[in-house]
N, C-alpha and C positions, 0 to 999 in steps of 0.2 A: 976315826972319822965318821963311820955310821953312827955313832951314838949320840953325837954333836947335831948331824942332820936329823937323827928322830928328834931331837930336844927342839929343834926348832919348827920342825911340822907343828907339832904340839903345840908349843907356845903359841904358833900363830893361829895354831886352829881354835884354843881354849882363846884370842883375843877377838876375833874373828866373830865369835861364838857371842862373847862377850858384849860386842858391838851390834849384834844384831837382835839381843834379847833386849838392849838399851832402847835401841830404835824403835824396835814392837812396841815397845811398851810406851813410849812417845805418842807415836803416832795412834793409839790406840784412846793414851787421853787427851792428844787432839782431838781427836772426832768424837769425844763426848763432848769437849768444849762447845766446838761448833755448834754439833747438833742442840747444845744448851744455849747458847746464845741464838737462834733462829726461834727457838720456842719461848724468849723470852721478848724477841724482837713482836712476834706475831701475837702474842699476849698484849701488847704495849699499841700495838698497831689497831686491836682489839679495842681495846682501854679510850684511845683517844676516839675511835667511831663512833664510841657507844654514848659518850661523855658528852659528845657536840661541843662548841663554843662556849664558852664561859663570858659571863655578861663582866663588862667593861667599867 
């Protein structure tokens, strides 16, 4: 019976493990996303100040 219960610490620690390196790593190219999309926002927000009106 002990050997059946080490086997499954294990497995759920190596999934556990598993799951949380998934996630880092998500959330980590999330927030390049983001922060790349604000810098392109504010480039563009840039672009149209500078540009004025466009004649008709």
């Amino acid at each position: 019976m002990g050997l059946i219960r080490d086997f499954i610490f294990l497995a759920l620690f190596i999934l556990l493990l598993a799951v949380w390196l998934i996630a880092w790593a998500a959330f980590h190219l999330a927030g390049a996303a983001i922060h790349l999309l604000l810098v392109l926002a504010v480039i563009s927000l840039l672009l149209h100040l500078f540009r004025g009106r466009s004649a008709v």
